[in-house]
N, C-alpha and C positions, 0 to 999 in steps of 0.2 A: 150766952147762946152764940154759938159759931153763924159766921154767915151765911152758910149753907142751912142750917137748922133755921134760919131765919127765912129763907126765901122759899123751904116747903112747910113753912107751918101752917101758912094757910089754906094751903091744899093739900095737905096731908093723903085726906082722904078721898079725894079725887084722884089722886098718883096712883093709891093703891087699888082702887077698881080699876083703873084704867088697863091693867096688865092683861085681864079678860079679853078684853077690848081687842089688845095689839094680836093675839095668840089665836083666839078667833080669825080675825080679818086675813091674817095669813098663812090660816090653815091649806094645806093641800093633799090630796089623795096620791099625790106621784111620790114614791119612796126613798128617791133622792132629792127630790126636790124637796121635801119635808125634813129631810136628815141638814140639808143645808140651811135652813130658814131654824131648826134648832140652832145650829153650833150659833149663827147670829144671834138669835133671842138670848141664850148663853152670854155672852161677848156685849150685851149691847150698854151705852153708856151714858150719861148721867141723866139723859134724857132733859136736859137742855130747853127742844123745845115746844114738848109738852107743857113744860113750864111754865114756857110764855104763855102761854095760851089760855095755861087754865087762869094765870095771874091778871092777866088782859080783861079776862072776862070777866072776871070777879070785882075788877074795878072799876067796870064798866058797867055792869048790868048784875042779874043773876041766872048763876052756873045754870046748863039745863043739859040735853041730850046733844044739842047743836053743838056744843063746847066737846063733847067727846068725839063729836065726827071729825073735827078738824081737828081735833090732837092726835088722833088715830092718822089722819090723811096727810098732817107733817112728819110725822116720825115715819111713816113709810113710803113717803118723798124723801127725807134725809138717809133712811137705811138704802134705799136705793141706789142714790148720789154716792153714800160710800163705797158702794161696793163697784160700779161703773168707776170713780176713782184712783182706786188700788190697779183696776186694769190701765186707767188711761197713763199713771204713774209709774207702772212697773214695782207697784211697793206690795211688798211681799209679808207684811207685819200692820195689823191694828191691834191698837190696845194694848203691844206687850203680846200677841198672840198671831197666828197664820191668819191672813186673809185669807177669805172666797179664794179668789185664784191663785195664791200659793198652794192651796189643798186640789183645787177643782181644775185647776187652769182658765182661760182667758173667756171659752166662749161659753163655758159653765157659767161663769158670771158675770158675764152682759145679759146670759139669759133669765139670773137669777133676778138682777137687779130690775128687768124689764118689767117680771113679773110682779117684783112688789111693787113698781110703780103700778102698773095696770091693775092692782087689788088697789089702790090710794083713791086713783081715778075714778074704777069702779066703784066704789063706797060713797064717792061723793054723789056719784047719776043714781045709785039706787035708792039714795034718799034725799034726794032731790034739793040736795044742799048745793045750789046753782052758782049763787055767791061764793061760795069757800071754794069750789072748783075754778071759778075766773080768779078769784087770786094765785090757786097753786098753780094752774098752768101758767100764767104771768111769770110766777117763779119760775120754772122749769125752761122756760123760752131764754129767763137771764140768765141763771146757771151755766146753759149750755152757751150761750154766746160770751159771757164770761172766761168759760176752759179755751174755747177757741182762742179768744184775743190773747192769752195768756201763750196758748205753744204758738202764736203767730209771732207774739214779741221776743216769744223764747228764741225763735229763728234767726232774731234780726239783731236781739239784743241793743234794741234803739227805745228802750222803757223811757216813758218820762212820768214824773208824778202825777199828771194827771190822768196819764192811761192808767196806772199802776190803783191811781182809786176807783177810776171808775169799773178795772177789773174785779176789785175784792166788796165795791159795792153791789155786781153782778152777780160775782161768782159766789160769796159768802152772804154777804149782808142780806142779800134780797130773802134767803130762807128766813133767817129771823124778822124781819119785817115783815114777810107773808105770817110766819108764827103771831103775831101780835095784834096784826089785821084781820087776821078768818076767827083767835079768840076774841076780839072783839064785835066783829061781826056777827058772831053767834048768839052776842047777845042785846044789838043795840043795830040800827040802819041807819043811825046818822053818819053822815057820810065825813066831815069835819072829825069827829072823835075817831072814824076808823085811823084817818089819814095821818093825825097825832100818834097815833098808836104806831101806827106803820113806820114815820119817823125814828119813832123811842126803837122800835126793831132794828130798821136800819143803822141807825148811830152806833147801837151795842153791837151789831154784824160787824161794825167798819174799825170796832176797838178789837175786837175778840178775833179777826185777820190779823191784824196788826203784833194783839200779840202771838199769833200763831206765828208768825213770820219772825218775831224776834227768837221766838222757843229755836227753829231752826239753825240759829246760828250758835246754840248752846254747845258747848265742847263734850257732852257726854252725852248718852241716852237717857235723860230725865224722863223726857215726855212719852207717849203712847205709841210714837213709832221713831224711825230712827232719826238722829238729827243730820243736817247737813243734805239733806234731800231736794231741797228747791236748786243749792250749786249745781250738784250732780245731774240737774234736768235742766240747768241753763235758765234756772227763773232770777230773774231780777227782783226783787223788792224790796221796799221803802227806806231798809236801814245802808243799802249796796246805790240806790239810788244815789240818796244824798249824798255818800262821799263823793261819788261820782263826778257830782257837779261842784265838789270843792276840790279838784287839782285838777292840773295839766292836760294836756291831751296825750305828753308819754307816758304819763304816771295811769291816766284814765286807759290807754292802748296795752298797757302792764296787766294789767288787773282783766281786762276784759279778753285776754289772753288767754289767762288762767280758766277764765267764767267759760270758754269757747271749745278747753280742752275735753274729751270726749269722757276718756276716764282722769277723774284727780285723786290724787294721793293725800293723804292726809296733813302733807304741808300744803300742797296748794289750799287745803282748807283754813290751814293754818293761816296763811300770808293774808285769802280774801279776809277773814277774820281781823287780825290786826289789823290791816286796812280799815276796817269800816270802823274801830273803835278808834283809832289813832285820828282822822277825823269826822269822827262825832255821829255816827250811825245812827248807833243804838240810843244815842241820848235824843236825838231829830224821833224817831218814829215813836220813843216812850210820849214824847211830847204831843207827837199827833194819835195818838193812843188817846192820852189824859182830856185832848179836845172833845175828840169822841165822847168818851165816856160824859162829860159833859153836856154837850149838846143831846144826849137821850136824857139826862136826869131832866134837865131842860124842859121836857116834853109832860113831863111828872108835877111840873107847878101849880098847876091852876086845881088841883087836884087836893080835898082834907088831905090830912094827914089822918091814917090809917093803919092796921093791920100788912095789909095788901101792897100798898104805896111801898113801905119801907122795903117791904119783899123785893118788888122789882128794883128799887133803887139798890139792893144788897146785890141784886142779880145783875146788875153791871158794872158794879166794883167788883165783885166777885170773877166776871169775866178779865179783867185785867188785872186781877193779885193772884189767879190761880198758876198753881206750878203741873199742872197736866192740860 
């Protein structure tokens, strides 16, 4: 059994109702607005962290109604995020296919994305799921001060590692920590097992950045959009960090040159590249990758071994062996 077939076996059938769920909640009666919330539902992908959630609960308690509010209410917190992204990036490609605003343009989808958030939101007050609602907005507040701190250091290009984590534990991390905290909350109030949970999200968040960030520096388009993207926007992370802080200040004024230039060519991607393997990038952030991943199995001890358990534990190796 593949690891992926491992970590929906036990919610197999959860997954597959759940589709009702998403399709319903963001139905709309405007004929554009509905033509766009298709092409998404079309495009959407591996659904990530639904997963969590139904996986949380299940090892936590038992599945019930409350477990599909807040998988419904993440994934359309996270489709939201994507598509406010693509705008905030100027990225013109998910998945191998056209973003919202490469088809629609820019204020088509800030307006898109608003709305599915305010269907997430809404779902949560009309059923009075009060709790899942203070975790997601929690999320949303980091998220967004997250992207900020990020084009603010873009600007100044004065990153250090601990901005740099606490960006992607804001920016990324905090969605799958809300994922594993509102499934667990759905089906348990002690406040200790939420907070374990929340942890195990957060850690897999801060591995699954990490490796988002090494995908980045890949020399071809493996991944779901194009690579070389974070240069081209002046973002600094983890594997550009540390060489960083192992050479000179001409060798460091060299590079950060490059990182400064408006448009780059595909040597200057070339040059940051060697640079960061030449010293030890990519080997420094595999490492704080593999911490991560640890520190969430971590969180999975005290816990039988199970069905369930193995699942999430596949679900954050999986997050740092996958090649998309």
């Amino acid at each position: 059994m593949s690891s992926k077939e491992q970590i929906i076996a036990p919610i197999q059938e959860e997954l597959k109702d759940f589709e009702p769920y998403f399709q319903k909640a963001t139905k709309s009666d405007l004929p554009l607005l509905s033509n766009i919330i298709n092409y998404l539902l079309r495009r959407k992908g591996k659904q990530m962290r639904p997963m969590l959630v139904f996986l949380t609960a299940k090892l936590n308690g038992v599945f019930n109604e409350r477990t599909f509010h807040a998988a419904l209410t993440i994934e359309l917190l996270h489709t939201a995020t994507l598509v406010h992204d693509d705008v905030v990036d100027d990225s013109y490609q998910r998945r191998g296919f056209f973003s919202v605003n490469a088809v629609w343009k820019n204020k088509i989808a800030v307006l898109v994305g608003d709305f599915i958030l305010a269907k997430g939101l809404l779902w949560s007050i009309d059923h009075k799921d009060y709790d899942i609602l203070g975790h997601i907005s929690t999320a949303v507040k980091d998220m967004s001060e997250g992207e900020i701190l990020q084009i603010e250091k873009a600007r100044k290009l004065d990153i250090t590692e601990e901005v740099y984590f606490e960006i992607i534990r804001k920016k990324t991390a905090s969605l799958l920590a809300t994922s594993a905290a509102v499934g667990t909350c759905s089906v348990t109030a002690d406040a200790e097992i939420i907070e374990r949970m929340r942890l195990f999200g957060e850690y897999a968040g801060m591995a699954f950045q990490i490796k988002d960030d090494l995908f980045d520096y890949q020399k071809s388009n493996l991944v779901g959009k194009p690579t070389g993207i974070d240069l081209h926007e002046k973002k600094i992370t983890l594997p550009l960090i540390h060489a960083l802080n192992k050479v000179g200040s001409s060798e460091k004024s060299r590079i950060l040159k490059i990182v400064r230039k408006r448009t780059k060519t595909a040597t200057d991607l070339r040059h940051v590249r060697d640079f960061v393997a030449m010293n030890g990038g990519f080997l420094y952030a595999e490492e704080a990758m593999l911490r991560y991943n640890e520190k969430a199995i971590d969180q999975l001890s005290g816990y039988p071994d199970s069905e369930v358990k193995t699942a999430l534990i596949e679900y954050v190796n999986y997050i740092i062996s996958r090649v998309s």
